[in-house]
Each structure stands twice: as structure tokens, then as C-alpha cells.
C-alpha positions in Angstrom: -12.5 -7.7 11.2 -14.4 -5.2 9.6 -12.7 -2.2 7.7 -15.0 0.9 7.3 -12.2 1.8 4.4 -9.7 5.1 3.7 -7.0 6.4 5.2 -8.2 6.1 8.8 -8.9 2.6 8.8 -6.9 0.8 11.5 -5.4 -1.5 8.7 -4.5 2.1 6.3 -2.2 3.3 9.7 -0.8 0.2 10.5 0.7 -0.4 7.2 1.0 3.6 6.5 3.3 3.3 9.4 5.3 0.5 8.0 5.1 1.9 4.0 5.5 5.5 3.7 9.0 6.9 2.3 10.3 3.6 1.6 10.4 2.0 -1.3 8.8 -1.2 -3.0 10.5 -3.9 -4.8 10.4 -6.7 -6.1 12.7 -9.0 -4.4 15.2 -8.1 -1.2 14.7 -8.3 2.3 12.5 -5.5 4.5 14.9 -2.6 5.9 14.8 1.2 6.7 14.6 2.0 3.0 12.5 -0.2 1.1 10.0 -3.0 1.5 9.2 -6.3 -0.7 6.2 -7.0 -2.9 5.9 -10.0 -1.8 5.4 -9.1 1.6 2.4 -6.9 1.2 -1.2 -8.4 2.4 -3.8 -10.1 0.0 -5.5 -8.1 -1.1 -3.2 -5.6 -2.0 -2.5 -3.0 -5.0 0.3 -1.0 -5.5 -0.7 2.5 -7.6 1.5 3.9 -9.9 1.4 7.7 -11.4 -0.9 6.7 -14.2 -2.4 3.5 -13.1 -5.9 3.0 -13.9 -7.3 1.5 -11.4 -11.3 0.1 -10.8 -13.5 2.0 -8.4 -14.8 -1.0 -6.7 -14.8 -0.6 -3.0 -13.5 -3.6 -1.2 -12.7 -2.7 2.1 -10.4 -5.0 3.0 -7.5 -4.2 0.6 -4.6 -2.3 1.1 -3.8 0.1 -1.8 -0.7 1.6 -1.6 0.3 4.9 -3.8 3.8 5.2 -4.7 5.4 8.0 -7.1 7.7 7.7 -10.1 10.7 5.4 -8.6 8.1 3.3 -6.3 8.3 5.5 -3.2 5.2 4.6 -1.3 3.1 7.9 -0.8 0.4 7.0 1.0 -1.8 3.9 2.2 -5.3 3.5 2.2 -7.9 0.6 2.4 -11.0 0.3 -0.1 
């Protein structure tokens, strides 16, 4: 499928939908209030405040911004 990248990609909503306001851990199971590492796609990157992350633009990956305690943000593809 091909991802034109952002936070209007069809891939960014779906899993904005699923993300946003819950939080990501390490281990557990999915519910209302947080959501597994492990269960995020490949190729995926989870952004911290502070992160330093590479400007390459791959279009396919999810990158999911979270704040301090790992609240997801938002989610965006590229």
C-alpha cells in the first residue's frame, strides 16, 4: 500500500484512533487505558520529550509521540 506520509495518512488515523490518550508499555494486555509495545507495527518509533530522532522519511512507519509518563500524543507516518 502506499503511504503519502503525516498525520493524514490512512495508516496515522487508523492507529491515531487506536493510540491517542492511552498509554504505552512495555508488557500487559491492550485495554481502555494503555497499549503494549509489542503490539505496535514494524516499522514503528515511539518519541519521547527529548528524543532525537533521524529525519529520514520512510513512509511506511508509524511514529507515535507520547509525553513525560508515555501517554501517546499523537500519530503520524514518515
Amino acid at each position: 500500500m502506499n503511504h503519502p506520509g503525516g498525520y493524514n495518512d490512512p495508516l496515522a488515523k487508523q492507529w491515531h484512533e487506536k493510540l491517542v490518550g492511552k498509554k504505552i508499555v512495555e508488557t500487559g494486555a491492550a485495554s481502555d487505558t494503555q497499549f503494549p509495545k509489542s503490539q505496535l507495527p514494524i516499522p514503528c518509533r515511539v518519541i519521547k520529550p527529548g528524543s532525537i530522532v533521524t529525519m529520514d522519511f520512510r513512509p511506511e512507519r508509524i511514529n507515535v509521540t507520547v509525553d513525560n509518563d508515555g501517554t501517546v500524543l499523537h500519530v503520524r507516518t514518515g
